[in-house]
C-alpha positions in Angstrom: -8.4 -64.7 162.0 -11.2 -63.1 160.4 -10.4 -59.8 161.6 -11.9 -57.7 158.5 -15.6 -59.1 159.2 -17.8 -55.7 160.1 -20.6 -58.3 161.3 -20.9 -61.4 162.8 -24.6 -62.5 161.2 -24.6 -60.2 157.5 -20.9 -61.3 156.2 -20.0 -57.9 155.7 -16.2 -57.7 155.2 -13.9 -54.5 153.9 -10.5 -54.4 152.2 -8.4 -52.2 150.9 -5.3 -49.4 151.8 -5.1 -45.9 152.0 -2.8 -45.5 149.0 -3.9 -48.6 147.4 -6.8 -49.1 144.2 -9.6 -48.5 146.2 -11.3 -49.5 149.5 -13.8 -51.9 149.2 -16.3 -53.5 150.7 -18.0 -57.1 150.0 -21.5 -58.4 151.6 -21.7 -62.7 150.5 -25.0 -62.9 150.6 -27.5 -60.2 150.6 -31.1 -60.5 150.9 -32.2 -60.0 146.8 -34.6 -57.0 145.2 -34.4 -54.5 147.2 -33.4 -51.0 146.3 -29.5 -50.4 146.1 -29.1 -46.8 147.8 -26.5 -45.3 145.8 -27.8 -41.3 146.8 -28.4 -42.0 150.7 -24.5 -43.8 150.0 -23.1 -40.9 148.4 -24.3 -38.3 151.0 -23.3 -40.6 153.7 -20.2 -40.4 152.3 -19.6 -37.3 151.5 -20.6 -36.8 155.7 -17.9 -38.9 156.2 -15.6 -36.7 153.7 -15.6 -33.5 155.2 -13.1 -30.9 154.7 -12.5 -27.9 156.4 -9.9 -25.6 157.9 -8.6 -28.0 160.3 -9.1 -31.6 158.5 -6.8 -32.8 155.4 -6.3 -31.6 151.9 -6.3 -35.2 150.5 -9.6 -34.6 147.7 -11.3 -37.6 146.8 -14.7 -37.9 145.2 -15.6 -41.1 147.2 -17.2 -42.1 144.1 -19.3 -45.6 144.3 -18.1 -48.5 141.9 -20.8 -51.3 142.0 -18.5 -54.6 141.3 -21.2 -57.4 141.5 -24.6 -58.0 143.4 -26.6 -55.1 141.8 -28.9 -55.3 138.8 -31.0 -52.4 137.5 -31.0 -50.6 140.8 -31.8 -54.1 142.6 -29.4 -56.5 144.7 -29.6 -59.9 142.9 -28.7 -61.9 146.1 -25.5 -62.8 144.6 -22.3 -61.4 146.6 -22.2 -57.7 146.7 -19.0 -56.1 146.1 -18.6 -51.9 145.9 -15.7 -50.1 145.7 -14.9 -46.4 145.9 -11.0 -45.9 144.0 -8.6 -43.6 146.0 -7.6 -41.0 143.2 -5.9 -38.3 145.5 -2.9 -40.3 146.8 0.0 -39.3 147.4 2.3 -42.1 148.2 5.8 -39.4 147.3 4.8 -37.7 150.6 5.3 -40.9 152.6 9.0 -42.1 150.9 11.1 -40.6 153.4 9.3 -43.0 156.1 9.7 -45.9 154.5 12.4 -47.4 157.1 11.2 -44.8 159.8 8.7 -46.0 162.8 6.2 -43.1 163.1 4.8 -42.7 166.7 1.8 -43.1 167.8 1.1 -45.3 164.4 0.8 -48.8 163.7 4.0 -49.0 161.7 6.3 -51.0 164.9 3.5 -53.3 166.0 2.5 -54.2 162.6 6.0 -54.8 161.7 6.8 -56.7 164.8 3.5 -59.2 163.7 3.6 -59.1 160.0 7.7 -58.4 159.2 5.6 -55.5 156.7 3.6 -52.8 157.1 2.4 -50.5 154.7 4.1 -46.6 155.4 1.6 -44.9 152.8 -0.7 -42.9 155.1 -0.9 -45.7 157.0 -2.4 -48.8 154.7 -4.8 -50.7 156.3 -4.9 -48.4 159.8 -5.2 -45.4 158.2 -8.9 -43.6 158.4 -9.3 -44.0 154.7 -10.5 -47.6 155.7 -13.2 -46.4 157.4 -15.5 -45.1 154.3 -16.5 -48.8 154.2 -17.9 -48.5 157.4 -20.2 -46.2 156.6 -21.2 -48.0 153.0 -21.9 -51.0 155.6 -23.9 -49.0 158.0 -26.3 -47.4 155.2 -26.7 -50.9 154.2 -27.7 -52.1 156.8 -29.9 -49.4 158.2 -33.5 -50.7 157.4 -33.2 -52.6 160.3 -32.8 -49.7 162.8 -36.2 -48.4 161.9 -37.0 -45.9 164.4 -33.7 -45.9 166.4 -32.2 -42.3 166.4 -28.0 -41.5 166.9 -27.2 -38.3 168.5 -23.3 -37.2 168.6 -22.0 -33.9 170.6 -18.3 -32.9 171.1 -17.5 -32.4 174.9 -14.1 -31.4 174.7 -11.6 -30.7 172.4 -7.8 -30.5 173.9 -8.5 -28.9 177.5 -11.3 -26.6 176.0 -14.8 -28.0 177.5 -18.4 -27.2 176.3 -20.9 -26.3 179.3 -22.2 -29.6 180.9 -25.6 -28.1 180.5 -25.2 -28.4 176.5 -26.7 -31.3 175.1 -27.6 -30.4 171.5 -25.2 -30.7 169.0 -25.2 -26.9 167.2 -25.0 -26.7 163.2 -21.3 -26.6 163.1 -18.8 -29.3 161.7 -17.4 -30.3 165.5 -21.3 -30.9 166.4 -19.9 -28.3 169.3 -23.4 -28.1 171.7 -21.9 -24.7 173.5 -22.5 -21.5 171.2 -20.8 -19.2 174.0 -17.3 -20.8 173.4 -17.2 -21.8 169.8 -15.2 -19.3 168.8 -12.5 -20.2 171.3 -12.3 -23.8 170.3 -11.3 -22.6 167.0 -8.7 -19.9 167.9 -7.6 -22.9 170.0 -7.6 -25.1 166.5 -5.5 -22.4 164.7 -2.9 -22.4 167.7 -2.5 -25.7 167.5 -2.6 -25.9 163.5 0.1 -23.1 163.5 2.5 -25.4 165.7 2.0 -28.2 163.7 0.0 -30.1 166.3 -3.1 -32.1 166.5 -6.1 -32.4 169.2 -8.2 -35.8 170.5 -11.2 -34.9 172.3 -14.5 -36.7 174.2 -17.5 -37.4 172.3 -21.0 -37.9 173.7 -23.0 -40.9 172.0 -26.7 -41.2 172.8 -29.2 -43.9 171.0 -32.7 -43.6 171.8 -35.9 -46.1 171.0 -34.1 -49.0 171.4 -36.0 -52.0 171.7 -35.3 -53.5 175.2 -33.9 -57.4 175.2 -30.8 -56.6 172.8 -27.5 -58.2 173.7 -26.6 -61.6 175.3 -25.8 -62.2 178.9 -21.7 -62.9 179.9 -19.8 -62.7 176.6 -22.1 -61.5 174.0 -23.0 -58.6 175.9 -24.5 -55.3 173.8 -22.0 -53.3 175.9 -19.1 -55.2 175.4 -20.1 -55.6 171.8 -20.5 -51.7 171.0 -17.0 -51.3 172.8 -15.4 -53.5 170.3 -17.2 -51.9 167.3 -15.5 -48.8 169.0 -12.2 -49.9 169.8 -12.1 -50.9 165.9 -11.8 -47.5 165.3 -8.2 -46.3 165.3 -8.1 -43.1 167.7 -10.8 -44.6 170.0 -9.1 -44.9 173.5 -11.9 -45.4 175.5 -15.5 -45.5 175.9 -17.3 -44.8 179.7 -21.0 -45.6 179.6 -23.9 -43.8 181.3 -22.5 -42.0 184.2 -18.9 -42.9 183.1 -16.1 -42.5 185.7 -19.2 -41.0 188.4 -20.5 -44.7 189.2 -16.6 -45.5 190.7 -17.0 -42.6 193.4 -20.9 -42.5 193.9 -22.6 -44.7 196.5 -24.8 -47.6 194.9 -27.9 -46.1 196.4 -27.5 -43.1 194.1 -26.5 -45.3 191.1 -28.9 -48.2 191.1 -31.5 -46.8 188.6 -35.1 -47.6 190.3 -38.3 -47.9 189.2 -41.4 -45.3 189.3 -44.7 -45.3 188.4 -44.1 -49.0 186.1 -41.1 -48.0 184.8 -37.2 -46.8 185.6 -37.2 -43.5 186.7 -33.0 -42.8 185.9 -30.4 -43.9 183.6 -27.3 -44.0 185.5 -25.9 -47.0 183.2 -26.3 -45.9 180.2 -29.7 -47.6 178.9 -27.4 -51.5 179.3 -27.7 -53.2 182.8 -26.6 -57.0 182.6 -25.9 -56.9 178.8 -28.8 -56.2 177.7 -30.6 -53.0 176.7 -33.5 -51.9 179.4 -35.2 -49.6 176.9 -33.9 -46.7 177.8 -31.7 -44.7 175.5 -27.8 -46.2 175.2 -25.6 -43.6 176.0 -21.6 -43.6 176.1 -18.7 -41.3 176.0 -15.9 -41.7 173.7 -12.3 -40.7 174.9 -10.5 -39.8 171.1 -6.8 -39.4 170.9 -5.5 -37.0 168.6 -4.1 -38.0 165.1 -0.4 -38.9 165.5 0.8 -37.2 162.5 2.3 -33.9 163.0 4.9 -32.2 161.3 6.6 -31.4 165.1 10.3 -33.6 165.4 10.1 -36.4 167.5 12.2 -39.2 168.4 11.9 -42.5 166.9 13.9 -45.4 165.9 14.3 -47.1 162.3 14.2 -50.6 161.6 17.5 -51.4 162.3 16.6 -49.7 166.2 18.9 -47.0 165.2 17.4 -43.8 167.0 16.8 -40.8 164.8 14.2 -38.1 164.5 10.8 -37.8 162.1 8.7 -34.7 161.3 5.9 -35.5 159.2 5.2 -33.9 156.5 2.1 -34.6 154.1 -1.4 -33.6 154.3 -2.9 -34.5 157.8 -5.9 -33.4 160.5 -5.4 -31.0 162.8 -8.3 -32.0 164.7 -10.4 -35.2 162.9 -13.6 -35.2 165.0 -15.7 -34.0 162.5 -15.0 -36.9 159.6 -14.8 -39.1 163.0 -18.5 -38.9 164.0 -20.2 -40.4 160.9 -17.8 -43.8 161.7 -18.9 -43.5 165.5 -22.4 -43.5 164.3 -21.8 -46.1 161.8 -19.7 -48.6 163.7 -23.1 -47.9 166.3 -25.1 -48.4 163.3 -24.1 -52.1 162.4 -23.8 -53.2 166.1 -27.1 -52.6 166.7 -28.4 -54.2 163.5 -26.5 -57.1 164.5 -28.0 -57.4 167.9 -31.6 -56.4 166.4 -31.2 -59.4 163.4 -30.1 -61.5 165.8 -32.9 -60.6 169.1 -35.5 -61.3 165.9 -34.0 -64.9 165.5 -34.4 -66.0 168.9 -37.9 -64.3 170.2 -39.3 -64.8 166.3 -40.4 -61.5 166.0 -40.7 -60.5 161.8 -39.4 -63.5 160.9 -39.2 -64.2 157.3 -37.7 -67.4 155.3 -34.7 -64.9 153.1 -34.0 -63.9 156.7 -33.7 -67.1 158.8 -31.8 -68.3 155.7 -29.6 -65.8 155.2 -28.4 -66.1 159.2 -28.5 -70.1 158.7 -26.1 -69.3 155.8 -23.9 -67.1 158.5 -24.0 -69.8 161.0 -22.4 -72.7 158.7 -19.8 -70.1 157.3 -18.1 -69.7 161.1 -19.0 -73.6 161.9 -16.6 -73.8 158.6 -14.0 -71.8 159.9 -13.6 -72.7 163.2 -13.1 -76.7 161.7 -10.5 -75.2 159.7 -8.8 -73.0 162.8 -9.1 -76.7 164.7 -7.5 -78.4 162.1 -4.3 -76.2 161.9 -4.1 -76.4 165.5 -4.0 -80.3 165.6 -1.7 -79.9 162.7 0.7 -78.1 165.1 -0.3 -80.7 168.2 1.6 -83.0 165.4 4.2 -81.3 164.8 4.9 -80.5 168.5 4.4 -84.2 169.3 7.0 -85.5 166.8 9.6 -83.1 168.2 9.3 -84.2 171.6 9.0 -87.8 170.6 5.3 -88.0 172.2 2.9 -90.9 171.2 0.6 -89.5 167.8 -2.4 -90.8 169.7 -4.0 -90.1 172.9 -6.7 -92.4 173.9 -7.8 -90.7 177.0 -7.5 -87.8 175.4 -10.1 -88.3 172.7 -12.3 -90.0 175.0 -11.8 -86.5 177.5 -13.8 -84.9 174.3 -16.0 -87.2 173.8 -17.4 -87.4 177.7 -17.0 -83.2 177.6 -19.4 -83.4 174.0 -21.6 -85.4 176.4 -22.1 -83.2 179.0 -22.3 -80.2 176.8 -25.3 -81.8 175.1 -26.9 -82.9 178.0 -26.7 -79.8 179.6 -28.3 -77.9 176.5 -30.7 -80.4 175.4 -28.8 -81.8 172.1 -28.9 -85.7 171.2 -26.2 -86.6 173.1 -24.9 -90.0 170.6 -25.8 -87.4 167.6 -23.2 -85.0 169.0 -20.5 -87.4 169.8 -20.6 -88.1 166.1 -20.3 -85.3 165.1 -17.0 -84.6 167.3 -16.0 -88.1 166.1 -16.0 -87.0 162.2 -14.7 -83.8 163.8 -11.7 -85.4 165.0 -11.3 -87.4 161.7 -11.8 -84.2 159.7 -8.8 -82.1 161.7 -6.7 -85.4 161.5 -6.3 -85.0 157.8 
């Protein structure tokens, strides 16, 4: 599975560990000439980087290495590959974990798919991964033109800001509510003194988006931005416009209307059928807290012997504020990806680099998914010969064929054209 793809029509795919070289990011084929950002990156990163009272000691510069694509300031076209090289690791701290599940992490899951996982802050699920996120959303953000990302904080712990604050204040929580700021962090040093750590609920909103973004059924925008969400380790939920509300209110006060030639509400969060109305997209995040904390719990190690962990290390007390620049980016690329992909269909600002480039992105996953087929009629094979079934299946083939039929009738293909190709298909995944 391709599950390190930040985008389904750029080719944008990350890599690297918390405690590894680097974490990286590659893009296979950019459009060519146009400026490489390296100051907007660096700020956006050092957004992401943020250190304070309550967030980690780990320093790193978050320095950008340019590995290939870029040529006197320019992208070339050619793959594009940058890097920023974790210097401030401290893979010692983690030693003692080594054969210890930590709760709340990835460790037992991992394990329990791989047979490894990577106890260094966390490898691959650890938060470090997410500065390529935000390398891929700065990227990327020519195409969100006039689109605007506001972030508040709700809540932190039990603490609440006033439902009438909507306007993030200058502070590193984006806290809206002035008159209890000071509370939330005496509440922070409480739980910082116990060795604790806090989740909390932020408030997304997206205004001038273009209406007709997102796909009816399974490509829905919705669905889509509640992935790019999801992908985000201590995202545990997301609750569009009027959130849990639209489960107890009465559809006559939910339905948004219309007034005067346009909607006169916004109870669903600017998304009604999939696709964006026009209106702005707004969504609450539900953010669990960061599971390490230097308090003893139970655990087991991986002999399922029980014993007892306190982590120890450099760790968040309370990671909302380097959270909200990988909220906004992860919101960043899904709406570039629905924007690139709205222009291919409707024709709007089309342009020959453009079409080619998602042409390119097209035959790549056509690719892969004959290789995916292949491995599973390899396994059909092997399945097969241990049950003593008959390699071939007539009726079976022919099943495809008729389905390839239908398929093509039903969206206007050439319906002998497409049965060859499913022939030379079949031939293909039979090798």
């Amino acid at each position: 599975m391709r599950s390190n793809r930040l985008s389904h029509l750029f080719g944008i795919s990350s890599f690297g560990e918390s405690h590894g070289p680097a974490i990286g990011l590659l893009i296979d084929s950019p459009p060519p000439n146009l400026d490489f950002p390296s100051d907007e990156l660096h700020a956006a990163l050092m957004r992401r980087g943020y250190q304070g009272d309550f967030s980690t000691s780990r320093t790193e510069a978050d320095q950008l290495e340019i590995l290939s694509g870029v040529f006197e300031g320019k992208t070339t076209g050619m793959p594009l590959c940058v890097i920023v090289r974790n210097c401030d690791a401290k893979s010692e701290d983690y030693e003692a974990l080594k054969d210890v599940f930590r709760p709340g992490h990835a460790d037992y899951s991992w394990f329990q798919k791989f047979q490894i996982y990577d106890y260094r802050g966390g490898g691959r699920a650890s938060g470090r991964e997410s500065l390529a996120r935000v390398i891929a959303a700065d990227l990327s953000q020519n195409l969100l033109k006039d689109i605007k990302i506001e972030i508040i904080c709700k809540q932190i712990g039990e603490l609440k800001a006033s439902p009438t604050a909507t306007i993030a204040e200058h502070n590193p929580f984006h806290w809206p509510d002035p008159a209890n700021y000071r509370a939330l962090l005496k509440t922070l040093e409480d739980i910082k003194s116990r060795g604790d750590s806090l989740g909390g609920i932020l408030q997304v909103t997206a205004s001038n988006i273009p209406p007709g973004l997102g796909d009816p059924i399974y490509e829905k925008l919705s669905a889509n931005i509640a992935k790019a969400m999801f992908s985000i380790g201590t995202v545990r939920g997301i609750l569009f416009g009027d959130g849990l509300n639209l489960a107890s209110w009465p559809g006559s006060q939910v339905n948004d209307r219309f007034a005067a030639g346009k909607l006169a509400s916004n109870h669903h969060g600017g998304i009604v059928g999939g696709v964006s109305n026009g209106q702005d997209i707004v969504f609450d995040l539900v953010i669990r807290p960061i599971s390490s904390i230097s308090i003893p719990q139970e655990t087991m190690d991986k002999a399922g012997k029980p014993c007892q962990i306190s982590i120890k290390g450099r760790h968040d007390v309370c990671h909302i504020p380097r959270l909200i620049p990988v909220v906004e980016a992860m919101l960043q690329i899904c709406l570039a990806d629905a924007i690139q992909y709205q222009r291919l269909i409707s024709g709007d600002d089309a342009d020959l680099t453009g079409l080619r480039e998602s042409l390119d992105k097209i035959d790549e996953e056509l690719l892969t998914l004959l290789y995916r087929r292949r491995a599973i009629v390899h396994e059909v094979k092997r399945y097969k010969e241990q049950n003593h079934l008959p390699p071939k299946d007539p009726a079976r083939e022919k099943e495809i064929l008729d389905k390839a039929a239908q398929i093509a009738r039903e969206i206007k293909l050439p319906e002998e054209q497409v049965q060859d190709i499913i022939k030379l298909t079949l031939r293909i995944s039979d090798t």
